[in-house]
Every structure is written in C-alpha cells, then in structure tokens.
C-alpha positions as CSV (number, residue, x, y, z in Angstrom):
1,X,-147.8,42.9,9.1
2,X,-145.2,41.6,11.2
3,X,-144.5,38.1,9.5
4,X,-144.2,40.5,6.0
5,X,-142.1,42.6,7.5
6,X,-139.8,39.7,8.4
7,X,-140.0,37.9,5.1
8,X,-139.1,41.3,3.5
9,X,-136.2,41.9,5.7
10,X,-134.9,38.1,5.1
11,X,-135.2,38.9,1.3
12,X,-133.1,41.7,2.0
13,X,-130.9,39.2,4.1
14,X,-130.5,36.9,0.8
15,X,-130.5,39.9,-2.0
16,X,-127.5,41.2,0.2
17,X,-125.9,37.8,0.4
18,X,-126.2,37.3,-2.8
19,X,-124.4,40.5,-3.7
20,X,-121.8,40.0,-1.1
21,X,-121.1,36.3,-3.2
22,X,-120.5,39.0,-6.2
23,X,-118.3,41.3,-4.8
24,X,-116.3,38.8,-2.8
25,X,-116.0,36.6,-5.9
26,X,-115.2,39.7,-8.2
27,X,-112.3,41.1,-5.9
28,X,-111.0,37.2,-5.6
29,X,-110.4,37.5,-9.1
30,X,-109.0,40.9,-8.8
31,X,-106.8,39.7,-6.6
32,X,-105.4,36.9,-9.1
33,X,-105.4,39.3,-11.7
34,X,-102.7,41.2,-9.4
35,X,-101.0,38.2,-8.3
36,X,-100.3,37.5,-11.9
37,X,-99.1,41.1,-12.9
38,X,-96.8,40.8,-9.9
39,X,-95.3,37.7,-10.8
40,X,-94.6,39.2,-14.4
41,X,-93.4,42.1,-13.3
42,X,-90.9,40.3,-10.8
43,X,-89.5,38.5,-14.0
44,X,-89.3,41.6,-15.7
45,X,-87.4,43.1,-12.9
46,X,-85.2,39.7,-12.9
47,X,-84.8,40.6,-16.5
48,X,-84.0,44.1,-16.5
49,X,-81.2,43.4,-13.7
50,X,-79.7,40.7,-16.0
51,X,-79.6,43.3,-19.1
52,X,-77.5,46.1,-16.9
53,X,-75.2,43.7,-15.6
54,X,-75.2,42.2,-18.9
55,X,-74.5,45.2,-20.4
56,X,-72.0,46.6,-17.9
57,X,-69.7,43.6,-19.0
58,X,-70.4,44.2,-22.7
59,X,-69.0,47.8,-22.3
60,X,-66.0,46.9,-20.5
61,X,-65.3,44.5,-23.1
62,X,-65.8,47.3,-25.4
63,X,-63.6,49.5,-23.6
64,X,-61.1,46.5,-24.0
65,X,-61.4,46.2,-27.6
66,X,-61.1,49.9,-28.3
67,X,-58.0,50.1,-25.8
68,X,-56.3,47.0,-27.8
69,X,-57.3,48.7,-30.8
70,X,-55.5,51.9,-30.2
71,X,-52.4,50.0,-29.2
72,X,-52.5,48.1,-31.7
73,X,-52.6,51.5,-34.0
74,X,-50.3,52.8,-32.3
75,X,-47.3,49.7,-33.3
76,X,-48.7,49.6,-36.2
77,X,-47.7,53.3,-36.9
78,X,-44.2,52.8,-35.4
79,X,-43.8,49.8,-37.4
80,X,-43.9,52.1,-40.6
81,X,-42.2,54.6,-39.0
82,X,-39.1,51.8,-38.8
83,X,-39.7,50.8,-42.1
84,X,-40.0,54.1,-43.8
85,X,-36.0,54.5,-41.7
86,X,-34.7,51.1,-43.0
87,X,-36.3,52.5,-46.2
88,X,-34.3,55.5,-46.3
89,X,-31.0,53.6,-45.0
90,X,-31.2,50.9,-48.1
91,X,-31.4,53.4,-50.6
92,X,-28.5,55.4,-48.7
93,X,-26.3,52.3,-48.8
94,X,-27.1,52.0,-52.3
95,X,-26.4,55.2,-54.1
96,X,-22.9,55.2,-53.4
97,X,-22.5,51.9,-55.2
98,X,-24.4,53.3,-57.9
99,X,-22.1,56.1,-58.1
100,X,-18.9,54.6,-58.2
C-alpha cells in the first residue's frame, strides 16, 4: 500500500508538472501578446502626438491665410473705392469740355 501510494502521489507530482509547463508556457505567450500591443500602442501614441502638433501648425497657418485674406479684402475694397473717386473726377474734368 505504501509504494502505491507513493507512485500515485509522483503521478500527481508529474500530472501537476505537466500542467504547470501549460500555464507557464500559456501566460509566456500572454505576455508577448501584451508586449506587442504595448509596442503598438506606444507608436500610436508617437503618432497621435505628431497629428496635434501637426495640426496645431496647420491651424496657425490657417489663421495666417484667413488674416492675409481679409487684408487683402480689405485693399482690395479701398482700391475700388479710389478708383470709383478717380472715376467720378475724369468724368467731372470732362463735362465741362463737353459743354463748352
């Protein structure tokens, strides 16, 4: 009884072992598999950092664009303003010539 007893106890030994291989080998790969999301979600994080700054500087340059734009509205509607005047002065200078 007592040499079956210790057989049966070292087949326990090896059957636990043996599952012990398992679960140690399953949560190695577990442990890749988290390696690897973390190393993509670091470049996604690289990424996403690059898109703000990226787009920070596209706004300002927007910002730019609409400021020069206005501006450049802004002479352009003084600019027919003055020639709407030099309009208006020609065709003063000329009527009196007509006229006489």
């Amino acid at each position: 009884g007592h040499e079956q007893l210790l057989k049966t106890m070292e087949e326990r030994m090896m059957d636990v072992e043996q599952k012990l291989r398992l679960v140690k080998r399953l949560l190695q790969d577990k442990v890749n598999q988290l390696k690897e999301q973390l190393s993509r979600n670091t470049k996604a994080d690289a990424m996403v950092k690059d898109l703000y700054v990226e787009n920070a500087q596209l706004l300002k340059a927007l910002e730019m664009a609409e400021h020069q734009q206005k501006t450049a509205e802004r002479k352009n509607y003084l600019l027919e303003e003055k020639i709407a005047n030099l309009t208006r002065i020609v065709k003063n200078l000329a009527s009196p010539s007509f006229n006489s």
